[in-house]
N, C-alpha and C positions, 0 to 999 in steps of 0.2 A: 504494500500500500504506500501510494505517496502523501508525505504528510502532507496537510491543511496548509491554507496558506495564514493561517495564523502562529499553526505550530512552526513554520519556515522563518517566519517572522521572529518568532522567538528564539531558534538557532540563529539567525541571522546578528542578532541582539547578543547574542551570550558571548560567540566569539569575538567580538574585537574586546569585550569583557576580562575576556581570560586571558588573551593577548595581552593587555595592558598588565592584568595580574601576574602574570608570568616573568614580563619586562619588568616589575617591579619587585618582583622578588629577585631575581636575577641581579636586580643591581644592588639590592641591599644585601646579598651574598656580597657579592664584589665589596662591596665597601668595607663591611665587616671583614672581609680576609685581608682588605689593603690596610685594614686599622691595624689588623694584626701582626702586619708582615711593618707595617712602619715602627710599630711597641717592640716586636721585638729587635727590630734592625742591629740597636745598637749592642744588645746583648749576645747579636747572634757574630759580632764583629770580632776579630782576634786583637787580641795587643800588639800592636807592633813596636817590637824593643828595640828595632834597628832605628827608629827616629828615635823613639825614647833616649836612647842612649846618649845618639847623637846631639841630641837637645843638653842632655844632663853634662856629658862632653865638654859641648861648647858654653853652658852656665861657669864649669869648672875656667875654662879660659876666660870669660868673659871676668867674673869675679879674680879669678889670681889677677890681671891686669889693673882693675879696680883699687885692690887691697893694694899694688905697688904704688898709688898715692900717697897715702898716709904712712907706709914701710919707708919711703926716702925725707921724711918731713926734715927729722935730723940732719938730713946733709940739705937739703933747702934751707933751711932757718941757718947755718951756718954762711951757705955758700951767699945769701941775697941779705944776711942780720936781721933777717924777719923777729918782730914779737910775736909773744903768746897768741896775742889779741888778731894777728896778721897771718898764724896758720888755722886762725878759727876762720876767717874770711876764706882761707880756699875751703876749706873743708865746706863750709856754704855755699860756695858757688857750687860745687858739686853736687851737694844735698840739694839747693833748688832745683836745676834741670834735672835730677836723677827720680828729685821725690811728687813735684809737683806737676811735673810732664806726663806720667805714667799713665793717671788718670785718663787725660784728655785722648791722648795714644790709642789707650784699649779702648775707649769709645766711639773714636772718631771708627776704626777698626772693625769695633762690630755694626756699624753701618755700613761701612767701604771696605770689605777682607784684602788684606795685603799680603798675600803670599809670600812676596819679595821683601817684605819690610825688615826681616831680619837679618840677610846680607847688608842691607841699606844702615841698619841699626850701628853691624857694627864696623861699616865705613869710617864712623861718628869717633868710636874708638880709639880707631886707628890715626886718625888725622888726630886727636886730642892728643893721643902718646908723642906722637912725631913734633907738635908745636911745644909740648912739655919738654923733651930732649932739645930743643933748640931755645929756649927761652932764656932768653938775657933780662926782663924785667919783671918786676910783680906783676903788672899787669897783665902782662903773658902769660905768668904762671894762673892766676885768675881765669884767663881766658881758657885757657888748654882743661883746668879741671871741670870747668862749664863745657865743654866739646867732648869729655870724656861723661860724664853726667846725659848729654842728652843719650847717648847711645845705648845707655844701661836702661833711661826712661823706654827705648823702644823695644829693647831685648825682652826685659822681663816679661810687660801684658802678653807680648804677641806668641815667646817661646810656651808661656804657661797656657796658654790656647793651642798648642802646637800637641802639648801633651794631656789637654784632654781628649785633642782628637784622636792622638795614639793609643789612648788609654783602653780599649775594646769592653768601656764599662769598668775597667779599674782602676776610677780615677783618684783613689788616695796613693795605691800603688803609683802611678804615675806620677803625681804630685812630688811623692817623696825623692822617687828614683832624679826627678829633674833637681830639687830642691838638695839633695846631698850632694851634685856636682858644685851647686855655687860652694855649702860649706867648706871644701874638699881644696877650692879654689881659690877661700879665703885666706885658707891654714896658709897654702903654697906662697901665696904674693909676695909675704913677709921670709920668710927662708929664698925666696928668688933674688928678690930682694937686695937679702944679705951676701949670698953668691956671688950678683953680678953687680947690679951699682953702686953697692956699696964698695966694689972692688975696683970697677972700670968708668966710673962717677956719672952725672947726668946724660952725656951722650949715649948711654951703653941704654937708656930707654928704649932708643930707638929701635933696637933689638927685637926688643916686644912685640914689632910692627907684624915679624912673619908669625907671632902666636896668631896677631889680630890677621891676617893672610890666611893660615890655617880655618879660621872658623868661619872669616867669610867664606869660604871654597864648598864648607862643611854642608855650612845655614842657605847655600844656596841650594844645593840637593835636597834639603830638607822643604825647601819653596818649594821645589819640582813636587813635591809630594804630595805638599797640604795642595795646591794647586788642581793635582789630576784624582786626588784620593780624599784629602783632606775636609776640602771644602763640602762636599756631599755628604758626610759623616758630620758636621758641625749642624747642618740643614737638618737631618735626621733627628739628631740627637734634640735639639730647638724645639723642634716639634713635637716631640714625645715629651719633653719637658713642660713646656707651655702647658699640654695637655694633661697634665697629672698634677697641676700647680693649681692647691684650691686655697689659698692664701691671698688674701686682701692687701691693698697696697699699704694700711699703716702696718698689719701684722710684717713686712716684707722690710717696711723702713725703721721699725724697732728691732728686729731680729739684723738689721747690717749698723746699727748705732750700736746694738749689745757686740758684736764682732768686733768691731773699732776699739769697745772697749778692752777687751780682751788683748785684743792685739796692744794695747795700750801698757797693760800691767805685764804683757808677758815682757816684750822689747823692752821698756824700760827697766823691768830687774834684770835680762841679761845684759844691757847698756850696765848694769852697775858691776857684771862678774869681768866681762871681757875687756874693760877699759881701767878696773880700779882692783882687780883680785890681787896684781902682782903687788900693788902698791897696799893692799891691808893685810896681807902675808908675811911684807917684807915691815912693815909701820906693829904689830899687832904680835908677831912672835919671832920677828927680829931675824928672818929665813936668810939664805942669801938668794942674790938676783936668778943665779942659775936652780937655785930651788924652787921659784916663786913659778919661775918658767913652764917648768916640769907639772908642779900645780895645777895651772893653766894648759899645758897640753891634755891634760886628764880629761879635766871639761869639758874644752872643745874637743875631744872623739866623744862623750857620751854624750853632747851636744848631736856628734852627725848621727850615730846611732838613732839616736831618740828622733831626727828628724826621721831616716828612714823607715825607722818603725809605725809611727805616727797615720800616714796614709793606709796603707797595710792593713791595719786594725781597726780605724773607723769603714773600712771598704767589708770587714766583719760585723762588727759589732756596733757599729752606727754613728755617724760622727759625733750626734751633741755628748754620745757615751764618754770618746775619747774627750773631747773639750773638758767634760766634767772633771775628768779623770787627770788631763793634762796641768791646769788650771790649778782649780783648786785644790788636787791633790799631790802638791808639791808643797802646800802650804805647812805642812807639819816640820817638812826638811829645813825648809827657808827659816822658820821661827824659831828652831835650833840652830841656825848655825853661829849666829852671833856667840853665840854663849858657849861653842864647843871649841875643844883645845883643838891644835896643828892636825893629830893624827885625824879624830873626827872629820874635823874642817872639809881635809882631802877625802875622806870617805863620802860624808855627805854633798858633797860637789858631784857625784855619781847619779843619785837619782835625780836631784835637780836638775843636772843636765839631760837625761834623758827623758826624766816627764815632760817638764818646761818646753823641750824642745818636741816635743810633738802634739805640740795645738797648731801648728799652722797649716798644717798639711787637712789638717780636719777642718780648721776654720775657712782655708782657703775653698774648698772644697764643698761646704756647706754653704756658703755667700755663691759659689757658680750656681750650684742646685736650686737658690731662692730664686736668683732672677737667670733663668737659661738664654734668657736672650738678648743678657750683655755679658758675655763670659769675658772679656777685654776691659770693659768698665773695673768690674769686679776685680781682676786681677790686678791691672793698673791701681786704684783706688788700695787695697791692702797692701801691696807691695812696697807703691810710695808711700803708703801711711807707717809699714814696717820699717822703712828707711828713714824717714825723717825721725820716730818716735827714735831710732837709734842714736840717732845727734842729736838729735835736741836730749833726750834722756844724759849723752857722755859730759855735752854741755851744763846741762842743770844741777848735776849731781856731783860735779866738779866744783862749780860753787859751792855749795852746799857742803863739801869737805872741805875746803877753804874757811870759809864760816863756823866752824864745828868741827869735824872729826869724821875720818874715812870709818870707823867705827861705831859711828852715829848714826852714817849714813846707809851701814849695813841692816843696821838695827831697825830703820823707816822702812828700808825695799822690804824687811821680809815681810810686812804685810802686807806688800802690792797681791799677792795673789788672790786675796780674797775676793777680790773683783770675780773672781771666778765665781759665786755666787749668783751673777747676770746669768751665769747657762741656767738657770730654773726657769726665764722666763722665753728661751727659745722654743720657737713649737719643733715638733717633732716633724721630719722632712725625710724619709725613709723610700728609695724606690723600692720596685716589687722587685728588682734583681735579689736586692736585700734581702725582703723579708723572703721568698723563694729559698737563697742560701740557708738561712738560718733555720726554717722549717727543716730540708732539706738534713741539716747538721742535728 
């Protein structure tokens, strides 16, 4: 029988019906798998340690050249009769371009990506060290620390962006692994330092130029990278950030003032180990110079330690954990030390270098994750804010022993860490790679 021409009517009617229904489930399949396949992108990504590396590498050249500013001060203040007051002026010029560039850097950055900005970066370097080896007047020396300062302002945002995109979702791990080349680079500057200009006098700077050679060569490869690889793993990652970020813009702008602060009490008590331990070792139990030394090397390795550790373990256990844990619980060590004799002293110099030193990796870390889609602000912004809290911190507290007593002054920092008490009011910012792992464990 042929159907009616009503019942024809009514098939006639259902299929374009179903058609559409069909198109539409079709595409919310699709979407649904594209939501999926974008969630997981970045966790389905590998680490790539051959940039990692090279990043942390080139941090380690980049800071040893750094650190040979302040390593040669003694034969500047000699060679030009600078005062106090006149190697505090370089030390500032440098701290400006180094600390307050950064910011604008990673910003300008995560609007405009600069693939290339980190050869370009440390062009900057290289032309600062080369005007420092030839400089016949203050003012030169002034200039050349400002030339070496912008190139640091560009290295840091853009490198620390380099390694989250390496980071294949292990971004403490990467954090750290970058962040122990600088230390590694700091220790070196000062024993290069000693080796060569202090042996072969301000010309032998110039030497420096093929480090500075070396890493442009490196950081250009590394362009090539983020350029053909990089940049689409930065897009990914954004997106899946954006999308899992259920944080209000003041909850966003309290939780990076509480970071600042943090960074604030961490930098400033190490401003007071790394620029004055030698001198309340040698004032306090009457060490000799090459003992106080020794002291200080102690430090700074459970310093770099502690930094490597640091990313690591909030990549486990969750960053505000490590903050809590970095922060505030270093606070027991720090209010003993004043009051413990020589042997202690050097014992507990141990865990404070190691806790202390691994909140940045978590805090850095924690500030990309709030706002994913200024990873360049964020970096720049912390980095220069670590850098200046560093001199302004060697500066203030230099006074202040002046004033008083290097003894006195140990006895104020050790309560800087209670600032550490601000982590109670960070919210919790955990991805699902995390909580996943941790199930999982």
């Amino acid at each position: 029988m042929r159907p009616s021409h009503g019942r024809m009517s009514q098939l006639s009617m259902a299929r374009p019906v179903r058609r559409v229904y069909a198109v539409a489930s079709t595409i919310r399949v699709s979407m649904s798998q594209a939501t999926q396949l974008v969630s997981a992108a970045p966790s389905a990504e590998r680490t790539t340690f051959a940039v990692l590396f090279a990043v942390s590498f080139c941090h380690l050249l980049n800071d040893m050249m750094q650190a040979l500013l302040p390593a040669i001060y003694p034969s500047l203040k000699a060679q030009f009769h600078l005062s106090f007051a006149q190697i505090g002026l370089v030390t500032l010029a440098f701290q400006l371009t180094a600390s307050f560039l950064q910011p604008a850097v990673g910003l300008y950055a995560d609007k405009r990506p600069m693939p290339f900005s980190l050869p370009a970066g440390m062009v900057f370097t290289l032309i600062g060290l080369l005007v420092l080896s030839l400089a016949r007047s203050y003012a030169v020396l002034l200039l050349a620390a400002a030339i070496v300062g912008i190139g640091s302002s560009v290295f840091h945002p853009e490198s620390s962006r380099v390694a989250r995109m390496a980071s294949g979702g292990r971004h403490g791990l990467a954090q750290s692994l970058f962040q122990v080349g600088g230390n590694i680079g700091s220790a070196l500057g000062p024993l290069t330092a000693a080796l060569i200009v202090m042996r072969f006098g301000q010309r032998s700077v110039a030497w420096y130029s093929l480090v500075a050679l070396l890493a442009i060569f490196i950081l250009w490869n590394v362009g090539v990278w983020y350029k053909t690889h990089g940049l689409t793993r930065m897009k990914k990652a954004q997106l899946v950030g954006l999308a899992n970020s259920g944080l209000s813009r003041r909850q966003i702008n309290l939780a990076v003032a509480i970071l600042i602060m943090l960074i604030f009490s961490k930098y400033f008590y190490l401003a007071s180990i790394s620029s004055y331990y030698t001198f309340y070792l040698i004032h306090t139990f009457h060490v000799s110079v090459e003992n106080a030394q020794i002291h200080l090397f102690v430090f700074m390795t459970a310093v770099a330690v502690g930094t490597f550790l640091g990313g690591p373990l909030g990549d486990r256990f969750g960053r505000k954990y490590v903050i809590w844990f970095s922060i505030l619980g270093v606070l027991p060590f720090t209010l003993v030390l004043p009051h413990a004799n020589l042997f202690w002293t050097g014992v507990l110099s141990v865990p404070i270098g190691l806790i202390l030193s691994s909140a940045f990796s978590a805090i850095l870390v924690y500030g990309q994750e709030l706002m994913p889609g200024n990873i360049g602000l964020v970096s720049g912004m912390f980095f220069g804010f670590a850098f200046g809290m560093g001199g302004l911190g060697a500066a203030v507290l230099g006074k202040f022993a002046d004033l008083t007593s290097i003894g006195f002054v140990y006895l104020v920092c050790s309560f800087l860490p209670a600032l550490g008490l601000l982590t109670a009011f960070l919210p919790q910012i955990e991805t699902a790679r995390m909580k996943s792992r941790r199930a999982a464990a």
